[in-house]
Each structure stands twice: as C-alpha cells, then as structure tokens.
C-alpha positions in Angstrom: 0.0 0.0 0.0 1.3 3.3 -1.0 1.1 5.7 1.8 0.5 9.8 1.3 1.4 11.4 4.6 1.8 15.2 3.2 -1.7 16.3 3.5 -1.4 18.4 0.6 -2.0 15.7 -1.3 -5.1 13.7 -2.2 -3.6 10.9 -4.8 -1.8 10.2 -8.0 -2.7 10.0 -11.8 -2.0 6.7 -13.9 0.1 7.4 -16.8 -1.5 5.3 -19.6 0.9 3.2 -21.5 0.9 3.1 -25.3 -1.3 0.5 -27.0 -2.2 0.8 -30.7 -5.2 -0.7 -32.4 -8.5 -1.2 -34.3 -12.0 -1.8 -32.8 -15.3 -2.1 -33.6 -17.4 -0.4 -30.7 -20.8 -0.2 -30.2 -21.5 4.3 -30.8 -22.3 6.0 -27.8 -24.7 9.0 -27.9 -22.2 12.0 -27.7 -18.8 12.1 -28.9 -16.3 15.2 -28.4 -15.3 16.9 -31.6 -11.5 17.1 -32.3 -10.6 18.3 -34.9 -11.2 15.9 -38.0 -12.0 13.1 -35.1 -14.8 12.4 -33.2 -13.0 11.4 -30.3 -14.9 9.3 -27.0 -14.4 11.7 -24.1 -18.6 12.2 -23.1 -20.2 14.5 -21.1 -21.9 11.7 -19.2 -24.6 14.7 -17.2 -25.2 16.3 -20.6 -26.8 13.1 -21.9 -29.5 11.2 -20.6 -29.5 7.8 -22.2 -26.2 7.3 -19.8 -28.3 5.9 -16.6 -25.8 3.2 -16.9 -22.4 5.4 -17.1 -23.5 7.5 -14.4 -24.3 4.9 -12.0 -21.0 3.3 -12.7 -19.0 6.5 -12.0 -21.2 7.0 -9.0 -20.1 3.2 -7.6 -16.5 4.0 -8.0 -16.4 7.4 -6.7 -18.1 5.8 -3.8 -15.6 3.2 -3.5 -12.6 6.1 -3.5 -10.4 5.8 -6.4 -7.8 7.4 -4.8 -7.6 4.9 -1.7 -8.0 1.8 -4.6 -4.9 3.5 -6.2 -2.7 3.7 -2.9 -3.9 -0.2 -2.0 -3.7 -2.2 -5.0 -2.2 0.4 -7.6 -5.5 0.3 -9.4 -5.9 2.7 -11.8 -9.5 4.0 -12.7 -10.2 5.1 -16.4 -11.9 8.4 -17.0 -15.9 7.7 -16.7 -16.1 10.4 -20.0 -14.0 7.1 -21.8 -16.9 4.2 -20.8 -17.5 2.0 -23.9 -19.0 -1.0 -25.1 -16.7 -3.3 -27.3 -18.1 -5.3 -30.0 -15.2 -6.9 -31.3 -11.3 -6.3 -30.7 -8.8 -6.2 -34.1 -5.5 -5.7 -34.7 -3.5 -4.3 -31.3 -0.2 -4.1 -29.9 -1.4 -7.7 -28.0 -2.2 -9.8 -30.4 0.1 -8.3 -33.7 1.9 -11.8 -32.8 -1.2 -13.9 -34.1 -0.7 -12.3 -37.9 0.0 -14.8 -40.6 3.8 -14.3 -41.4 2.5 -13.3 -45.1 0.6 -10.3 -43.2 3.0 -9.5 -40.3 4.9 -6.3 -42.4 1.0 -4.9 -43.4 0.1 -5.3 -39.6 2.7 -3.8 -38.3 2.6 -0.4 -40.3 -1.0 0.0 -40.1 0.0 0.0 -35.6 2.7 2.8 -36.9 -0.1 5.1 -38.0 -3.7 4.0 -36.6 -4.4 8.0 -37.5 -3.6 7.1 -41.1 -5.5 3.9 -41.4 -8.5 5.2 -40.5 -8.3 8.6 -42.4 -6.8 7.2 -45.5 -7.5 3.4 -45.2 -5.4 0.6 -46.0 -6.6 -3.6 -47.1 -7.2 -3.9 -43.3 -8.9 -1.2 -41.9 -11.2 -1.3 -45.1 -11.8 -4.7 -44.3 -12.8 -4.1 -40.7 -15.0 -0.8 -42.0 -16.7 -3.2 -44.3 -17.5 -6.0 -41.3 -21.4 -6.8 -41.0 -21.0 -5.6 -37.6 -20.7 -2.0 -39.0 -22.7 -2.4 -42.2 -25.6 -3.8 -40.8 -28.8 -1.1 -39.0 -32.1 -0.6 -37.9 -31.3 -2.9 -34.8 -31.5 -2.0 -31.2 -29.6 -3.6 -28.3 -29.6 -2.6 -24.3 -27.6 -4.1 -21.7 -27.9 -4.2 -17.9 -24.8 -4.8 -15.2 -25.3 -8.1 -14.4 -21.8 -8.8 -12.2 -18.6 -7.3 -11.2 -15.0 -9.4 -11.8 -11.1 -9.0 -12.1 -10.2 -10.6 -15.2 -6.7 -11.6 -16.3 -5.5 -10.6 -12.6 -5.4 -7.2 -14.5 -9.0 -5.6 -15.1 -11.5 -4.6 -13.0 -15.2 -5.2 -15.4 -18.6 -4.8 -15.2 -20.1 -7.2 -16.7 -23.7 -6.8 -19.1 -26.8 -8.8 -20.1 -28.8 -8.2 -22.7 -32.3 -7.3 -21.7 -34.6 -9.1 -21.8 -36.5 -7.7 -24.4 -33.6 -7.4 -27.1 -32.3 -10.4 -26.0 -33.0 -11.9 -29.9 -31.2 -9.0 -31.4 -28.0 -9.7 -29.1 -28.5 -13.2 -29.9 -28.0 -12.1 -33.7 -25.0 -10.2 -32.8 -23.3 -12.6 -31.4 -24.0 -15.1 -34.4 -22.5 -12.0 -36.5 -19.7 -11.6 -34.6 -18.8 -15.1 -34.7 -19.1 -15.7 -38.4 -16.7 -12.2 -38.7 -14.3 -13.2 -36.4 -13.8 -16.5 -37.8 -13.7 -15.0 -41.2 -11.2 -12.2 -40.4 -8.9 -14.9 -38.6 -9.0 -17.2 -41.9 -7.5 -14.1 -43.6 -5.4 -12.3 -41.3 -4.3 -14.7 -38.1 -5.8 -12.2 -35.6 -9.1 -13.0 -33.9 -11.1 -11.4 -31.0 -12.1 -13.4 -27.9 -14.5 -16.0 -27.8 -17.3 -16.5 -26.3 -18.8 -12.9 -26.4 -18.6 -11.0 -23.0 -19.9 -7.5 -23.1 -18.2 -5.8 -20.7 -17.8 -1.9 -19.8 -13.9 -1.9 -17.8 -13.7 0.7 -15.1 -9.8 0.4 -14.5 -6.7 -1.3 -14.5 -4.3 -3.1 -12.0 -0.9 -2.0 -12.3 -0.2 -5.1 -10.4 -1.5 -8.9 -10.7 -0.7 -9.6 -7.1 -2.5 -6.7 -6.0 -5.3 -8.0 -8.7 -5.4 -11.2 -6.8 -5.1 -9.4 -3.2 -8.3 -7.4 -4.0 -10.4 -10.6 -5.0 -11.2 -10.5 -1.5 -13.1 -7.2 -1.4 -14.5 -8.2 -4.9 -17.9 -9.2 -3.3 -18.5 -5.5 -1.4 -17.9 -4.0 -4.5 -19.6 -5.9 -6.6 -22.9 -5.2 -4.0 -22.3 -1.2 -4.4 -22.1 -1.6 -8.4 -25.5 -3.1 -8.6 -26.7 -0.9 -5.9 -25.4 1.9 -8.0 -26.7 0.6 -11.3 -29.9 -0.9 -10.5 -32.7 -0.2 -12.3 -30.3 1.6 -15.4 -29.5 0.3 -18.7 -27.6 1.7 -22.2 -29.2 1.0 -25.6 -27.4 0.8 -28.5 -28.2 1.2 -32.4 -25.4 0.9 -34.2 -21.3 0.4 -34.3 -18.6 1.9 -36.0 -14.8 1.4 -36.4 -12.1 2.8 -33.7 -8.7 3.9 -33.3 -7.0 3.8 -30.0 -4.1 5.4 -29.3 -3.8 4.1 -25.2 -6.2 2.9 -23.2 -8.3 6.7 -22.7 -7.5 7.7 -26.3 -10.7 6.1 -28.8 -11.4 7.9 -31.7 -13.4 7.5 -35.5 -13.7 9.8 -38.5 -16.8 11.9 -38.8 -17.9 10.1 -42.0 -18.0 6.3 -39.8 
C-alpha cells in the first residue's frame, strides 16, 4: 500500500501506457469533436440515455479511487471514456497472431492507426466493411449483471442483454462469430471467444495486487449493482475505432 502522509496531497494520476489498435465499438450517444475526429471523451450529465455510465462512475467514486490507487495500484479510467466493445482487431497484443505473409501490413498499419482510418489501407477497409458496422435498424440494451477482475489485470462490469432485445443480441453474437472466424482465416488475428460485453472501469498496475483485491470483490460488486440498479444503455449501431492508449478512442466523422 502506498502511503500519502503530506496532506497536501489527495492521490496520484495513472500514466496510460501506449497500446495501438483497431476496434469495432458499439456508438455511444455524444462524442467530443476534435478536430477531423470524433474522439470518446462524453459529457456523461449532458446526456440522458447514460443511466448506466453515471451509475457506474457514482459506484467508484463511492468506493474512493484514490484509496484503490494507494492499495492495490488500481488505476481507474476516466468515466467520459466508458465503452462497449463489440469486437477487438488488430492491437499491440495480439500483432503476434498475424499470418507471417501479413505480419509487415500489420505492423505499419499499428505505426499510424491516424492514417489507417483517415486514409484506409486492405485492413482497416476490411474491418470498416464488417457486417458488424454495415448492418442497421437494430436496437440492443444491456444491464450490469456482475462485477469481476479478469486476467489478474481488469476490473469489469459485466452486461446482459435485456430481456427484451435479448434476440437482437442473440443475432450479434451469431455475426460476430461468423466475422471473427472470417477475419482470422484471412489475417491470423481474432477477438475473444465467447462474447462477454463488458464496460472496464480500471486497471491493476499489479497482478498480485489483482489477486489481493479478489477478497473485497464481493462488497464492490454489491455497491455496483446498488449503483446501477434499475439503469441500462441502448445501442443502435457500431462503428470502427482507433485507439491510441487505453483513454485515447477515436473514429472519423464520415463512420
């Protein structure tokens, strides 16, 4: 446990590490402009679809994110950066799944994720042209169903599918499959299977202050819900990402 004894000081700020990559996330309902980007930094009180968001910010500000950093060097992403992850591509953690024939293409598109999405290249046109991002009119909400540390590294809220979109989720996951099994067959690299949606709240700096917290797992896990109960997010459509780090998620304004 890291101890603060000046009292002019309340905590410390995680500095986020680079990590490079294409996703498909599901669109939240505002996005910050920047410049030719629309970058995912919300104004969570300025929209009111985000029941869900809010109540998760709420649970961790009520847990202290200050006191979680100085005990198990857990570091809490910004609640303006909450997302929903369809379907993970290319990133600085899995480049090593490439084919060998693909490796060089992989590598420079991770040199200039800016680029790829601005000016395209064979695999970000790919990904843009997934049925994931192609297909509309559907409408999927989730509730927070559980709390867990995965990996010894990530602290996740876990979703559900409502009840009544439940079908449309099932369809997802179907399409999902059948992509992800389609884009490994091409390119090596594949997203995780089975499905979890998942919003992560932070990271352990860590993994045997990860497993040390596991104890406290359950009380937390009681304020989320507390927190989150009766909330849900609804989502319409997905579009292709860019992320720089793990705060840094941006698409062009045409996606």
């Amino acid at each position: 446990m890291l101890t603060i004894a000046n009292p002019k000081i309340a905590g410390f700020a995680p500095r986020w590490a680079t990590y490079r990559g294409l996703t498909i996330l599901f669109n939240n309902v505002g996005l910050r402009r920047d410049g030719p980007w629309l970058r995912l930094d919300c104004a969570l009180d300025a929209i009111p679809e985000y029941t869900l968001y809010r109540g998760l910010r709420a649970a961790m500000c009520a847990l202290d994110t200050d006191l979680l950093l100085r005990r198990y060097l857990f570091c809490a992403l910004p609640p303006a950066t909450y997302h929903v992850t369809l379907w993970d591509g290319p990133n600085d953690g899995n480049v090593a799944q490439a084919f060998p024939h693909v490796r060089q293409r992989v590598d420079d598109l991770l040199l200039d994720i800016p680029g790829a999405l601005s000016h395209g290249n064979l695999i970000s046109g790919t990904i843009a042209g997934s049925p994931l991002i192609r297909r509309r009119g559907w409408q999927v909400s989730f509730t927070v169903n559980r709390l867990v540390i995965a990996q010894q590294s990530a602290l996740v809220a876990i979703l559900t599918p409502t009840p009544a979109t439940f079908h449309t989720f099932t369809m997802l996951t179907e399409l999902r499959r059948a992509w992800n099994e389609t884009f490994r067959s091409r390119f090596g690299i594949a997203a995780y299977e089975p499905y979890t949606p998942h919003v992560t709240l932070g990271y352990f700096a860590d993994p045997e202050l990860a497993i040390a917290a596991e104890a406290e797992l359950p009380a937390w896990e009681a304020l989320v819900l507390r927190h989150t109960a009766e909330t849900s997010i609804t989502f319409t459509s997905a579009s292709l990402y860019g992320m720089l780090d793990m705060v840094t998620f941006f698409r062009t304004g045409r996606s």
